[in-house]
Structures are given as structure tokens and as C-alpha cells.
N, C-alpha and C positions, 0 to 999 in steps of 0.2 A: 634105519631110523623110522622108525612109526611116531604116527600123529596124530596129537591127541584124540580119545576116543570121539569127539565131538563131531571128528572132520571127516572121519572112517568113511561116512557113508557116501561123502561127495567125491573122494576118490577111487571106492567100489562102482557109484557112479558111472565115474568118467574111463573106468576102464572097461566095463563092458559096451558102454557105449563108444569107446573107441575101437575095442574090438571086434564089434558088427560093424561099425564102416569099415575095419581092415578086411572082412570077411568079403562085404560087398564088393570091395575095389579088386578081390582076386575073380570078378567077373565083369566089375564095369572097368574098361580101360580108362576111364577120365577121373575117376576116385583114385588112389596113391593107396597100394597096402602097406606095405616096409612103414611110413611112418604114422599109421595108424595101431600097428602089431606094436611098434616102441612106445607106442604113448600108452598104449593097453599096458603093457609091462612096467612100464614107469611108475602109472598109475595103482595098478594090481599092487604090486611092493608095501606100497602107502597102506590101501584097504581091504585087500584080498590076500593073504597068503595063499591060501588054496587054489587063485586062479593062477598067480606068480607062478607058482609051482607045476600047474598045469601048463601055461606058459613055457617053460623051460625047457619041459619033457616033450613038449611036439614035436614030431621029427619033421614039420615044415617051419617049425620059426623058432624052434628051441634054439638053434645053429647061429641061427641069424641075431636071434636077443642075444645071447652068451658072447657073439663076437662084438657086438657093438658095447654092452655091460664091462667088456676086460679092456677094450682100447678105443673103441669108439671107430672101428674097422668094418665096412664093406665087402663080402666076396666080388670076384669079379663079375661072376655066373650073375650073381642079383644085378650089378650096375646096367650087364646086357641088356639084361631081360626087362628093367625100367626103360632103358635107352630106349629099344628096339618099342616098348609098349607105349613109350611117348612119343613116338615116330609115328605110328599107325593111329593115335590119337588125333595126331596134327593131321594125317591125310583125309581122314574120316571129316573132318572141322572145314578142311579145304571143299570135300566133296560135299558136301551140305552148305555151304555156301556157293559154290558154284551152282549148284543144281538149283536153290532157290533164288539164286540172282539176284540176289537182296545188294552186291556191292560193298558189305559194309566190311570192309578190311579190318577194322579193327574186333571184329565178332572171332579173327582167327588172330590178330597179331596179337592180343593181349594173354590169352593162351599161352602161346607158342614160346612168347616175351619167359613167361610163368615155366615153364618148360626147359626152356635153355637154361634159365637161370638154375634149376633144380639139377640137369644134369652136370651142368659145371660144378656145383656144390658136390655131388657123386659121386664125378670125377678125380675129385683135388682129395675123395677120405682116400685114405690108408687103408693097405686090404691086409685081411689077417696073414701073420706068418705061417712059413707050412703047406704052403698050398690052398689049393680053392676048396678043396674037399667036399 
């Protein structure tokens, strides 16, 4: 469904600017890529065909857009690798708080709060059939 020409460029827009934070977050561990790369594509659909496309074809998020597009499904390899990459967020959060002594517990529980809630969401999708591939 494309939308109307008026709107084209607000969601050109929002997908490449979702798609430089998805880029970011595959180096800062506290940025989220996975739903940055889906809002990129969501958004592409609307006002890029050419990026959609481009999109598609990557053989690092093509896989992952096409699996969530057909069922709204998770590999498992992805849920890991967010799991394990919001693990060593939270320790990183623990160690800079400790080491500045600042005490303020909730500098790391609101986080963490943020965190679990996201993995458990992760946890609960559906993983493509087929294998992880």
C-alpha cells in the first residue's frame, strides 16, 4: 500500500533515519539494531521502494526482514545474540556505576527493568520454521 505522494517523504525520512540508528546499534551495545533494521523496512515500503529492496537483498537483514514480514518470527541465533548483547550492557551499567559510586540504583534498574521486558517479548515470538538457518 503506498501513501499518498504528500507523505512519501516523511516516511523516506524515517527509514533512513531508522536505518542509521540500526547501523549504530550494530556497534553501540545500548542502541537495539533488529528494531531499528524493521522500522527501516516498514518504513522503506511506504517511501523508498529502492531502499525496501535494497533492504531485502542484504544478506545481513534481508533474512531477518523476510522472516518477521511472512510471520512475525525470530531466529533463534538473533534472540542469543540480543540476550547475550543485553547481558553485557547490564554489566557494563553495573561497572560504571560501581566504579563512580554514585549509588543511584536506579541509573541501572531502569535499564535492566527495559531489558528484561524486551527479552521476554523475544522470547515469547515464534521462530521461523525450518530451521535457524
Amino acid at each position: 500500500m503506498r501513501p499518498p505522494r504528500r507523505l512519501r517523504w516523511a516516511w523516506w525520512l524515517l527509514a533512513y533515519a531508522s536505518l542509521g540508528l540500526g547501523l549504530l546499534g550494530m556497534f553501540l551495545p545500548v542502541l537495539p539494531t533488529v528494531p531499528f533494521i524493521l522500522l527501516a523496512a516498514f518504513a522503506a515500503a511506504r517511501g523508498s521502494q529502492r531502499l525496501h529492496h535494497r533492504l531485502l537483498a542484504d544478506p545481513r537483514f534481508g533474512p531477518m526482514i523476510r522472516d518477521w514480514q511472512a510471520g512475525r518470527t525470530i531466529r533463534r541465533r538473533a534472540k542469543w545474540m540480543a540476550t547475550w548483547t543485553m547481558f553485557a550492557s547490564t554489566l557494563v551499567l553495573v561497572a560504571v556505576v560501581l566504579a563512580t559510586g554514585s549509588g543511584r540504583w536506579w541509573v541501572v534498574a531502569l535499564p535492566v527493568a527495559c531489558m528484561a521486558a524486551v527479552a521476554t517479548w523475544l522470547w515469547r515470538r515464534p521462530e521461523p520454521p525450518g530451521g535457524d538457518g
